[in-house]
N, C-alpha and C positions, 0 to 999 in steps of 0.2 A: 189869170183868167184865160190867157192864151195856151198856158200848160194846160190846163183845164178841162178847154175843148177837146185840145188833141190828144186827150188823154181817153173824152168819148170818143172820137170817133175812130181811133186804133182799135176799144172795144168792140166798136161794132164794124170794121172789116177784116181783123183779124182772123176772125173765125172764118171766114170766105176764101181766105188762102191757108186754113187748116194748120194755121200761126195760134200761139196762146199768149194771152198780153202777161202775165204771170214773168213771161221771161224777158220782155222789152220794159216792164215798171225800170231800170237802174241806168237803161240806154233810150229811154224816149224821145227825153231833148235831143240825143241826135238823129233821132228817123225823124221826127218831127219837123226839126229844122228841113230835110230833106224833101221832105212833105210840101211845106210851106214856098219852098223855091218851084217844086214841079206846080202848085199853082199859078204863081208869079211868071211861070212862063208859058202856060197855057192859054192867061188871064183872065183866070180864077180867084176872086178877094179872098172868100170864105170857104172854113172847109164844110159847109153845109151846103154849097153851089158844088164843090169838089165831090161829094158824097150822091147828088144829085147826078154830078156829071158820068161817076163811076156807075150808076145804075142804065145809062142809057149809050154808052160803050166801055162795049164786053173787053177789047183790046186795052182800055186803059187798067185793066187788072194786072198785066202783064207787065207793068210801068211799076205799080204800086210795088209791085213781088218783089223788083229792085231796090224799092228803096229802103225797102224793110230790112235788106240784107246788112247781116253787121261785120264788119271787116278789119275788125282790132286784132294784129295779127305783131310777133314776133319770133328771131330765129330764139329755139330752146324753150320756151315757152313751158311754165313751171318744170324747172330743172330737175325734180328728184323724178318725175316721169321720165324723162329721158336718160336717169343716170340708171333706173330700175332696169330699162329697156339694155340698155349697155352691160350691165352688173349679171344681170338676171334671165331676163326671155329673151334675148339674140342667144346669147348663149345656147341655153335649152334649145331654142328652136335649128341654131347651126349644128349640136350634135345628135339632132335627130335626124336633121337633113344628113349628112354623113352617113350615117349609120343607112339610111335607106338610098343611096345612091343618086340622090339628088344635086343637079346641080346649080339651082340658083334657090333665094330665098324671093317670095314674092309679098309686095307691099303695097297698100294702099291710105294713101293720106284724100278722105272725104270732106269737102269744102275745105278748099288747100289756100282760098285766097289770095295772095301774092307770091304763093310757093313758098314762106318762111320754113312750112313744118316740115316740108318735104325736101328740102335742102337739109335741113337739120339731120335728117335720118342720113341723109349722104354723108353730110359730113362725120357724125357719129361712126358711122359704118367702114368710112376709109378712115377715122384719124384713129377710133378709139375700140373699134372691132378688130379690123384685119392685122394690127399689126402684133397680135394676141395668137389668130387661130392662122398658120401657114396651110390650110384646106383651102383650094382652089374653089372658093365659093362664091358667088356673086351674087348682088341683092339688086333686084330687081321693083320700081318705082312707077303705081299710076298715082297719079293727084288730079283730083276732078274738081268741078265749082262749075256752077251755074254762070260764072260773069264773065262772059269772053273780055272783057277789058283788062278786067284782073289776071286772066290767064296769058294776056301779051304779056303782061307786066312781070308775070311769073317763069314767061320764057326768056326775057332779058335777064332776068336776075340780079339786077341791081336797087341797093338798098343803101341808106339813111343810117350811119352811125349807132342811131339809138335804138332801132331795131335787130341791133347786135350783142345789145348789154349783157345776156343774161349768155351769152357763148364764152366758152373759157378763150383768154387772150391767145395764148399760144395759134389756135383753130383759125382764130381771127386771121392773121398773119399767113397760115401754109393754104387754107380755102378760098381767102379773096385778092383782087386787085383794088387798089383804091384810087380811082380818078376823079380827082377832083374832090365835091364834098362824099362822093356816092362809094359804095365796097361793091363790086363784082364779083357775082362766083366764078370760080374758074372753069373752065368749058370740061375739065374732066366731073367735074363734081355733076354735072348735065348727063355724061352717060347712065346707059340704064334704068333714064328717067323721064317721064312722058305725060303732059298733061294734056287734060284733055275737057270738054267742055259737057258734063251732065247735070241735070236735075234728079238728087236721090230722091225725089218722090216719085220719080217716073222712070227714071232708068237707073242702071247699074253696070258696072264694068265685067264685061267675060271672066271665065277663070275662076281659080279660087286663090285664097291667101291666107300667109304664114302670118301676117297682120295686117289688123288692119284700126287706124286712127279716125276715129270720129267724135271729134272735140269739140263743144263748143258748137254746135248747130243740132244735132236732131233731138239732145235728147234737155236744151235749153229751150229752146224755141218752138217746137213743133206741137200741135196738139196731142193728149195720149193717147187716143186710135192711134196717129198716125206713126208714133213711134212707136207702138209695140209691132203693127206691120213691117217698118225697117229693119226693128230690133233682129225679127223672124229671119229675115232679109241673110240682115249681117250675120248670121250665125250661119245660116247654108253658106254662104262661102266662105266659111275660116274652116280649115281644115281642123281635124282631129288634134290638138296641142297646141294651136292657133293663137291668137291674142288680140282680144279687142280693147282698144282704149278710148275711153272716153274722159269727158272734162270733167279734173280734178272738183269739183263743185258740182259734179251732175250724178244721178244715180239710175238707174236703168227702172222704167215701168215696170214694177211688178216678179224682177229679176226674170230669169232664164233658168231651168234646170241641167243646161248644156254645157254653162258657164258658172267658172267660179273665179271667185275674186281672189287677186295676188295678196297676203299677208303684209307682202310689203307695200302696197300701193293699191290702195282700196278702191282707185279707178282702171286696174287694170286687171281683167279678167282670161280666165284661159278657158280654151273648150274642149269641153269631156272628149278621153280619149276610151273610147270604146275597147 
């Protein structure tokens, strides 16, 4: 009965924050649970007083937006994305940078959460790039999210054993320190890498990029106005040879005729080179 409720009335605020319940049906119980505590400290019993409440301050929408946010994150996160990215489009992308005199490769990890994906790319980048191509290349790293809390969290860089699993051992060992129960990145793995605090429905990062990572948030969760707006978005800033990825399990509104999908990784797309 209490799944039940809050199963209404997710329906009916979701659409309010231009969220589609389509993609919270598998994580409910835990926005839910979330839910249920932010009444409990407001003291709010029901979420039909909560729903009442939400109609007569504006400011508590701003509340809810957080707690909707889902934040299941780890380092590598479906591996054969990141082996493609290693194998395949660093590559491609390092010998065009070359080839036009370019000197760093630029990258963007959107809704970065605790920084897992974007350490990952670090670490790929030094353990399993450079020591391949002797081109004085450098990659360059924004990671954005909405949750300034998760963003300290993402500037400490320390993490939980089991949020390492899916990293090859060796990486483990040359990337981190381990104090205590916790692994630290090591302060080189931090250069060139910068997070920062936005809402992709509202802002976006200067620049443009050699890729860019959006997994797992716009195009699970967001309503489809909203993602074919971003989509639009994220294609103006991938340069010509570019690379967008998104989550292995998600599929782009309606495709892009700018973009085409990698053969080997049917969540990783490239954009037409004019």
């Amino acid at each position: 009965m209490i799944d039940q409720l809050c199963v209404q009335f997710l329906k009916w605020c979701l659409p309010n924050l231009r969220l589609k319940w389509s993609g919270f049906q598998k994580v409910r119980r835990h926005v839910c649970k979330r839910i249920y505590s932010r009444c409990h400290e407001i003291g709010i019993s029901t979420l039909l007083e909560y729903q009442k409440y939400l109609e007569n301050h504006g400011q508590e929408w701003e509340i809810l937006d957080t707690l909707c946010r889902i934040t299941i994150s780890r380092f590598y996160r479906d591996r054969q994305v990141f082996e493609t990215l290693r194998n395949q489009a660093l590559p491609l992308l390092i010998q065009k940078a070359v080839a036009g005199g370019e000197q760093a490769l630029y990258g963007w990890s959107l809704g970065c959460c605790n920084g897992e994906e974007a350490y990952s790319l670090q670490i790929l980048w030094q353990l399993g790039i450079k020591p391949n191509f002797p081109e004085d290349l450098r990659l360059r790293l924004i990671a954005t999210d909405v949750n300034a809390h998760l963003l300290e969290r993402a500037s400490q860089g320390c993490y939980v054993q089991s949020s390492l699993k899916d990293l090859p051992p060796e990486w483990i060992d040359q990337a981190f320190e381990q104090t205590g129960r916790q692994y630290c990145i090591k302060e080189s793995y931090k250069e060139n890498l910068q997070f920062v605090k936005q809402d992709i429905r509202h802002q976006l990062p200067e620049g443009r990029f050699h890729l860019i990572l959006c997994r797992n948030l716009v195009f699970t969760y967001f309503e489809k106005s909203l993602q074919l707006a971003i989509l639009a978005k994220l294609v103006e800033k991938l340069i010509p040879g570019g690379f967008l990825v998104i989550g292995s399990h998600e599929k782009l509104p309606g495709g892009s005729p700018d973009l085409q999908s990698s053969p080997a990784m049917p969540s990783i797309y490239q954009k037409t080179i004019i």
